[in-house]
Every structure is written in structure tokens, then in C-alpha cells.
N, C-alpha and C positions, 0 to 999 in steps of 0.2 A: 504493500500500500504506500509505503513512504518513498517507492523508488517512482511512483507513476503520480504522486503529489504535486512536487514540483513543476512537471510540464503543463500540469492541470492546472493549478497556480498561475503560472507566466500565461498563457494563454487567456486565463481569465481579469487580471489582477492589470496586464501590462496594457491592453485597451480601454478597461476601466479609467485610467492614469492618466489619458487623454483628457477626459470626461471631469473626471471627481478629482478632486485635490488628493496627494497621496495621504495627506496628515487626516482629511478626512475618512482616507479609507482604512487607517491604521485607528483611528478611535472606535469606528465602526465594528471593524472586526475583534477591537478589544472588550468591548463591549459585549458583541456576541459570543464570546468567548469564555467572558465570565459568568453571563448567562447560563451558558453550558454546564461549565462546571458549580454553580451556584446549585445547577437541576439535577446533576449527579450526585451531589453531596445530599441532599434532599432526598434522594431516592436509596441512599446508600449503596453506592456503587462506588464512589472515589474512595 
């Protein structure tokens, strides 16, 4: 999974970068990210 992240990443992330501010897109996903982990802890998975 981690070796086919990255291209899936750059593909996604490096068009986006035109569009959206990158600092916006780095709060964003930080964001979504604790989200995440917020909901796994929650569920007791983490």
C-alpha cells in the first residue's frame, strides 16, 4: 500500500497545487487526519 501511495498522492495533490494554496491543502488534510485518528481512538482501534 505505501509503495502505490505516493504516485496516488502526486497525481492527486500536485494538480490540486495549481488550484488551492498548498498551506491550504496541508491544514486541510491535517485536519482530516486528526479527524481520523480522533475516530479510531473513539472506537478503540488506535
Amino acid at each position: 500500500m505505501c509503495v502505490s501511495a505516493m504516485p496516488v498522492a502526486i497525481l492527486l495533490f500536485g494538480p490540486l497545487a495549481d488550484v488551492v494554496s498548498v498551506e491550504t491543502i496541508l491544514i486541510v488534510s491535517g485536519v482530516l487526519l486528526a479527524l481520523v485518528g480522533e475516530r479510531l481512538k473513539l472506537w478503540g482501534q488506535a
